[in-house]
N, C-alpha and C positions, 0 to 999 in steps of 0.2 A: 274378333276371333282370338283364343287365346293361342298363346306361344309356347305353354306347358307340354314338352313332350310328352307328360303319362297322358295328354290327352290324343283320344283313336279320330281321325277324322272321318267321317261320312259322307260323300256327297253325293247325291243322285240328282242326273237330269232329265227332264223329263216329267209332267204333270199328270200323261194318261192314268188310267188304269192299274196298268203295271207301276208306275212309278210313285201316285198319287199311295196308294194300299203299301207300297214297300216302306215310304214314309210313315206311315198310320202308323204299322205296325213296326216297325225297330222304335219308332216313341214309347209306343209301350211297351218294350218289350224291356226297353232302358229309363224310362219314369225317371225324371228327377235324379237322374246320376250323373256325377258330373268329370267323368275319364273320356266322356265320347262326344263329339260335335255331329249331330245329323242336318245335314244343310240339303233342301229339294229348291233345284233352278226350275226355273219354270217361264214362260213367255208370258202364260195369263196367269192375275191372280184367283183363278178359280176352276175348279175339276168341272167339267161337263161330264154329263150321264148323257153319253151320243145313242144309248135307244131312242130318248126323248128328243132327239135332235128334228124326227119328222114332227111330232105336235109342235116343238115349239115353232117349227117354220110353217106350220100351216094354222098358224094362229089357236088352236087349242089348249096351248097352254103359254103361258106368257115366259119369253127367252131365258127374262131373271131364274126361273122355277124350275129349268132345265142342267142349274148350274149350283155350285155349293161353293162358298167362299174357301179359298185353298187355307188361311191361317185361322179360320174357327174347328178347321179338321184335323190340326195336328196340335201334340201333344209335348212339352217341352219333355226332352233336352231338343226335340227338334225344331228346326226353323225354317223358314223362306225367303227367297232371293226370287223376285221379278227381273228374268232377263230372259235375251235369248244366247244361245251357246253360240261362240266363236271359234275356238279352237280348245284341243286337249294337248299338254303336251306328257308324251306316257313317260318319259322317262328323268323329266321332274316332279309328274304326279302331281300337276295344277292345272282345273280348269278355268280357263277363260271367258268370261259370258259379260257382255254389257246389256242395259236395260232395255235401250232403243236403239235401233242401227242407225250412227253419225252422231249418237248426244250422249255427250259425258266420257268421263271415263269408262277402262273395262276393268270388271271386276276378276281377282285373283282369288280361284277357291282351290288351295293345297287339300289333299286327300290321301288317306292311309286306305279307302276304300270306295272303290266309284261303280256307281251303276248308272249304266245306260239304259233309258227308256224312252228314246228318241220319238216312237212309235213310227210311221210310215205318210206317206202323202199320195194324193192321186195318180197313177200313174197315166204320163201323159206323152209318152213317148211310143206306145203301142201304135198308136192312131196320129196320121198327120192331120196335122190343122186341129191339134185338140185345145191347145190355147182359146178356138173361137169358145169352146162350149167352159158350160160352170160345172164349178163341181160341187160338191156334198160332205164336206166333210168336218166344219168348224160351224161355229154358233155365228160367226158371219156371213159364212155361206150359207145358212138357211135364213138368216132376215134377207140376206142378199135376192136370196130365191124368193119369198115371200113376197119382197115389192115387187119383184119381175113380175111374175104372177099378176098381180091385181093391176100395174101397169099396165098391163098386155089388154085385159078387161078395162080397164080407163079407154086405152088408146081405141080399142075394137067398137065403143060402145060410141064414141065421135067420129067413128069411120062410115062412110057412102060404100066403097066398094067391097061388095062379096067378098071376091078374090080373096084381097086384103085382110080382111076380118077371118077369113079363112084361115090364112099364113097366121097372124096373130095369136088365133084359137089353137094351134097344135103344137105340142110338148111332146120330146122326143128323147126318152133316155137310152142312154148306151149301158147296156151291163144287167143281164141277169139276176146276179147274185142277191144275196140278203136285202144290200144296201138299196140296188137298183130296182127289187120288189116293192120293199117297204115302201119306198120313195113313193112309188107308182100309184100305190093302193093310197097312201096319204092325200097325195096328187089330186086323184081321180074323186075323191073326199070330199075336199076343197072346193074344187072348180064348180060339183053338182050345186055346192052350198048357196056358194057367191055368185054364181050364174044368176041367182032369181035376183038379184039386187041391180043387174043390167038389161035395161028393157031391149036395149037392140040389140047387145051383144050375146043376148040370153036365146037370141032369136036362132044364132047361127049354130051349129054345133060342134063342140070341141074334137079336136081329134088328137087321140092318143098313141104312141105307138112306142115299143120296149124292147131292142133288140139287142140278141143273145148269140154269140157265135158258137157256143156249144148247142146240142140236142134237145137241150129243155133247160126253162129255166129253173133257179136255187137247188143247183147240182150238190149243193152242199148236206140236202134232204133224201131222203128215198122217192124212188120215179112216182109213185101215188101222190104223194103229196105234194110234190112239185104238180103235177097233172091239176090239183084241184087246186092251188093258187093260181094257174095257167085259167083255168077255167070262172075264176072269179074274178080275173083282170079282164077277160073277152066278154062276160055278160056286162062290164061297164065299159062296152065298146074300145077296152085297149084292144091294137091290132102287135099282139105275143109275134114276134117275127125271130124265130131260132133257128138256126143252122145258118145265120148271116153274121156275116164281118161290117163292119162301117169301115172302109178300107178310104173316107176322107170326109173331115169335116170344112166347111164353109161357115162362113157369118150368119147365112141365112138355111142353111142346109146342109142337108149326110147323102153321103155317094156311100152306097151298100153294095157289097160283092156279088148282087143277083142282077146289078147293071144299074137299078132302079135309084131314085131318088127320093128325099123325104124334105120337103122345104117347111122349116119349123121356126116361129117366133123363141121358143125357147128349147135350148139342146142342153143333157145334162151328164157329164160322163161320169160313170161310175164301173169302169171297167178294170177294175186289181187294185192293188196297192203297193205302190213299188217306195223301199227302204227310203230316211232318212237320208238327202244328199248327202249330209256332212260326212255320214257313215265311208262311203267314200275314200274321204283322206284318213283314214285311222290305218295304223300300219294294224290291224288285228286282223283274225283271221277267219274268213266267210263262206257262207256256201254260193249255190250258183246264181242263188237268185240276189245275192248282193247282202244278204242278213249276217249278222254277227254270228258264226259259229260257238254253241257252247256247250260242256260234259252236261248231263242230265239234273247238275246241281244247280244250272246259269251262270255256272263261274264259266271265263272264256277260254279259247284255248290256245291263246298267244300268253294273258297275263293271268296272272292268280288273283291281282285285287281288285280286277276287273272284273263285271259282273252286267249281265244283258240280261233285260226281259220284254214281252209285250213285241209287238208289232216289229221291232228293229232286232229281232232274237229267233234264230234258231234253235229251239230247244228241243234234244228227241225225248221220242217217249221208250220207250223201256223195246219196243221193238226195234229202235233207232230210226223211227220215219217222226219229222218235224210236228209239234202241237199246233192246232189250229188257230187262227188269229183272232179270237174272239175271247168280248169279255170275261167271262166265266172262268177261263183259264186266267188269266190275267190277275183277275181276284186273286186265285187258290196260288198262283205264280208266286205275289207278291209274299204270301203267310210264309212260305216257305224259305223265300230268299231273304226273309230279314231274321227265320231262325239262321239260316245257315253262314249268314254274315255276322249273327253275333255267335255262332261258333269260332268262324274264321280269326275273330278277336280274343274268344277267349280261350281259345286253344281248343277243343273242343270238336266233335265227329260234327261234318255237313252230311245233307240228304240229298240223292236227288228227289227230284219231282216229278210223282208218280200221279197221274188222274185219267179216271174214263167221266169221258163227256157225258154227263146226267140227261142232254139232251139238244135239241134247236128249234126256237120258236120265230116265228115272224109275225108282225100286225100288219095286218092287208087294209088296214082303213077302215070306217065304216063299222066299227064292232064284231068285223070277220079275219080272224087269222089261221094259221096253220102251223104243225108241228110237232113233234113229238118230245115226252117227259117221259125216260127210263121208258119202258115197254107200253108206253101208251100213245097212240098216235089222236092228234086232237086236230077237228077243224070246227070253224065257223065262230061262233061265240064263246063257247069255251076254253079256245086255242087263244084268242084274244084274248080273253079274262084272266089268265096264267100268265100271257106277253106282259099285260099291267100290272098283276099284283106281284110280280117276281121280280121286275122290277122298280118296283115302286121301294117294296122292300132294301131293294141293293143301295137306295140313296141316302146318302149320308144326312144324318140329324133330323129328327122329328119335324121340327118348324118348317123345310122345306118337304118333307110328306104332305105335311097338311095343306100346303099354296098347294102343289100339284091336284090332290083330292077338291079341296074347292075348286080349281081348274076345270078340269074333268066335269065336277057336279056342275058346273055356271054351262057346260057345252051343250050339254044334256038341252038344255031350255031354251038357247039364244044361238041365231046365225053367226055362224064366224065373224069375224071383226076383219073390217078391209080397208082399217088405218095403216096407210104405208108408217114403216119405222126408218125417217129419212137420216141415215149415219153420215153423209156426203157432204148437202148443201147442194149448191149450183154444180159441183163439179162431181156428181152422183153417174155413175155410169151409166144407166137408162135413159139419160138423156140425150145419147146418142143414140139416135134411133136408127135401129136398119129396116131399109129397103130393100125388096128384091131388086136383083140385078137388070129384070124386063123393064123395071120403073125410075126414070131417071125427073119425073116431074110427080108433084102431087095430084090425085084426080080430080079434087076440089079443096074448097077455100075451107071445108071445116075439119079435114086434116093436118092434123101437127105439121111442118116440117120437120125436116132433119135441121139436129143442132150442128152448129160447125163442128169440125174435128175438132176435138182436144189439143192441148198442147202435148208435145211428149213426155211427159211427166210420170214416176213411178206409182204403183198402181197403191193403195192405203196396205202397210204393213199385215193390218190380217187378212189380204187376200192373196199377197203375195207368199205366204205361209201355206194357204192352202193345198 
C-alpha cells in the first residue's frame, strides 16, 4: 500500500451485496486513477447471490454457479483482502482483519474512508435452545442442509422402525418470512423428487411443518398473496402453523406456545436477522434494534468517514422509517454510496438515497411462486419465471449466467442428484446421530448406532459464521 499522502484511502468491509456493488462501483467510477486506494475485506473470496442459495442447496444448481469470484468482479484501482474483521479503531482510522482466526499475522488497513457492510446473521437469541437447529444463511449452510437432507433418507431407508422413520422424515422450519417460505417450497421440491430413489423410505411419508408467530405467513407481501403461498405450501401437505411462537428448541424437537410439540430429524431457524456481533463494540451510534444509525446519505451519525449500508445499516427513507433489508435496495444502496463517497473526496454535494420498492417476489419450488412487480400481482408460473429471470440477470459476468441456465436446463430432464458434498471427513457432524429421548437402545441390528460424542472442539470457521 502506498504511503503518498495525495493518496485517498478506501476501505470497505464486508462482501454482501451492499458491500460487494459499493466496490464495483467506486472502481469505476475511479478507473485506473492513481490518488485513491479501494480495498473490499471480505471472509470469502467470492460474492454469493443468496436467492440462489435455495437451488444450490437442493441440488438444482451446482454451489460453484451460485457464487461469482470476488477478484474477476472488480475493477482496478480496486482490490481484495481475504479476511475476517477484528477490530476498528475510529480514531486512528485502521482496520484490523486477519485472514483466519489464530494464523498469521493481522493485517493493518489505514483509511481516509470506511464503510461498513458487515450484513446481519441468524438471530438466535429469540428462541432458547436455538443453537440445537441450523440455519440458512451461507453457501455452507445449504450444502450443510443438503447432506442433512439425503442423510435423513439414507438413515430412514436402513430403518425397521415406523416411528423412527417417522422422526427422520419430518422438517421443521422456524420463520415465516421470505427466507423460511422460499426454504420450504424448495424443501418440499426436493424431498418429492428424491423420495422415488428410496424404496422404503419412499414408503413412509414426509412431514412438513412452517411455523409463524405472526397471523400469516410473508408479512412482508399483501394478505392475498401471502394466503396463496399459504395455500400452495398445505396442498404439498405443509402443516402452515401461524399465530404460534416455538418458545424452545431441543435436539430432536420444538415446544410451541399452543403447549404442543413437534419431534423433527431436521429443525431450521430462520426467524430475523439480528446485526453483526462486532457492530456491538463500535462506539457509533444505533437504533433500537442494534443497526448502525445513518442521515439518508449512509454516511453515519457519530463519524463523517464513516459510512453503513446493507443489512448492518439503518438507513431512513425520505419519511424517516428504515429501508427494507433486501437485495434490491442493497444494489441501488451501493450506486449511490460510491457516488457520494467520491463526492465526499472530491469536495463535492452527496445524495441521499431515495427508492420505492419496484416490488417482492418469492419462488415456492416446483415452477410456482408469488408476488408482485410495480402494480402487478403474479402467482404460479409466471411469479416464478420473473423470480428467475430477474435474477439471473442481477448475477455478475456472463460465463456464470450461462452454468446457471445450463443448470436449470440439465433439471428440467434428470432427478435431482443425492451425492452428499462431504466438506468434513469423519469428523462431519451428521454423524452424530440423534435419537429420541424414549430410545435409549437401537431397535435392531440394521440401524446405525449413535457415533460417540465428539470431542469438544470448535465447530469449522464457516459455520461458526453463520
Amino acid at each position: 500500500m502506498s504511503d503518498s499522502a495525495n493518496v485517498h484511502r478506501i476501505v470497505i468491509v464486508g462482501g454482501g451485496f451492499g458491500g460487494m456493488y459499493t466496490a464495483v462501483n467506486l472502481g469505476r467510477l475511479w478507473r485506473k486513477q492513481r490518488d485513491v486506494e479501494i480495498t473490499l475485506v471480505s471472509r470469502d473470496n467470492f460474492f454469493l447471490m443468496t436467492p440462489f442459495l435455495f437451488e444450490a442447496g437442493s441440488g438444482v444448481l451446482d454451489p460453484r454457479h451460485a457464487v461469482s469470484p470476488i477478484r474477476k468482479m472488480l475493477d482496478a484501482p480496486a482490490r481484495f483482502v481475504e479476511a475476517d474483521l477484528e477490530s476498528v479503531d475510529f480514531e486512528r482510522r485502521v482496520v484490523t482483519a486477519r485472514h483466519a482466526p489464530g494464523e498469521g499475522g493481522a493485517y493493518q488497513l489505514p483509511y481516509d474512508q470506511l464503510v461498513l457492510a458487515l450484513g446481519g446473521v441468524t438471530n438466535t437469541k429469540i428462541i432458547p435452545g436455538s443453537e440445537h437447529a441450523m440455519t440458512f444463511k451461507t453457501l455452507a449452510d445449504s450444502i450443510f442442509l443438503r447432506n442433512h437432507v439425503i442423510d435423513a433418507f439414507e438413515w430412514a431407508d436402513a430403518e425397521d422402525d415406523e416411528d423412527e422413520r417417522r422422526r427422520l422424515l419430518t422438517f421443521c422450519i422456524i420463520g415465516g418470512g421470505l427466507v423460511g417460505v422460499e426454504l420450504m417450497g424448495e424443501l418440499t421440491s426436493m424431498v418429492r423428487n428424491i423420495r422415488k430413489l428410496y424404496p422404503r423410505a419412499g414408503k413412509t411419508p414426509a412431514s412438513f411443518h412452517l411455523v409463524e408467530h405472526g397471523p400469516r405467513i410473508l408479512a412482508e407481501m399483501e394478505a392475498d398473496l401471502a394466503d396463496y403461498a399459504a395455500e400452495v405450501l398445505k396442498n404439498r401437505s405443509v402443516n402452515v402453523r401461524t399465530s404460534c411462537d416455538a418458545k424452545q428448541i431441543e435436539p430432536d424437537r420444538v415446544h410451541l406456545s399452543d403447549g404442543s410439540q413437534i419431534e423433527a430429524y431436521t429443525i431450521v431457524l430462520s426467524a430475523g436477522v439480528a446485526p453483526h456481533p462486532l457492530l456491538a463494540s463500535f462506539p457509533l451510534e444505533k437504533d433500537r434494534k442494534g443497526r448502525i444509525a445513518t442521515d439518508g446519505t449512509m454516511r453515519t451519525k457519530s463519524r463523517p468517514e464513516v459510512w453503513a449500508i446493507g443489512d448492518c445499516a439503518s438507513i431512513p427513507d425520505p419519511t424517516g422509517k428504515p429501508y427494507p433489508q433486501l437485495a434490491q435496495h442493497a444494489l441501488r444502496e451501493a450506486r449511490v454510496l460510491a457516488r457520494n463517497i467520491t463526492a465526499a473526496v472530491r469536495g463535492g454535494a452527496i445524495q441521499p438515497f431515495v427508492y420505492r420498492t419496484l416490488g417482492t417476489l418469492a419462488s415456492l419450488g416446483n415452477y410456482q411462486g408469488v408476488g408482485r412487480v410495480m402494480k402487478f400481482k403474479l402467482r404460479g408460473f409466471p411469479a416464478w419465471w420473473v423470480w428467475r429471470s430477474y435474477y439471473l440477470l442481477q448475477m455478475p459476468r456472463f460465463e456464470r449466467k450461462l452454468r446457471i441456465v445450463l443448470d436449470w436446463t440439465v433439471a428440467l430432464f434428470f432427478h435431482y442428484d443425492i451425492v452428499k458434498l462431504d466438506l468434513f471427513g469423519e469428523e462431519h457432524p451428521t454423524q452424530k446421530r440423534r435419537l429420541p429421548a424414549s430410545r435409549t437402545q437401537p431397535p435392531s441390528t440394521t440401524e446405525r448406532p449413535a457415533a460417540p460424542a465428539p470431542k469438544p472442539e470448535p465447530a469449522p470457521a464457516e459455520l461458526q459464521r453463520a
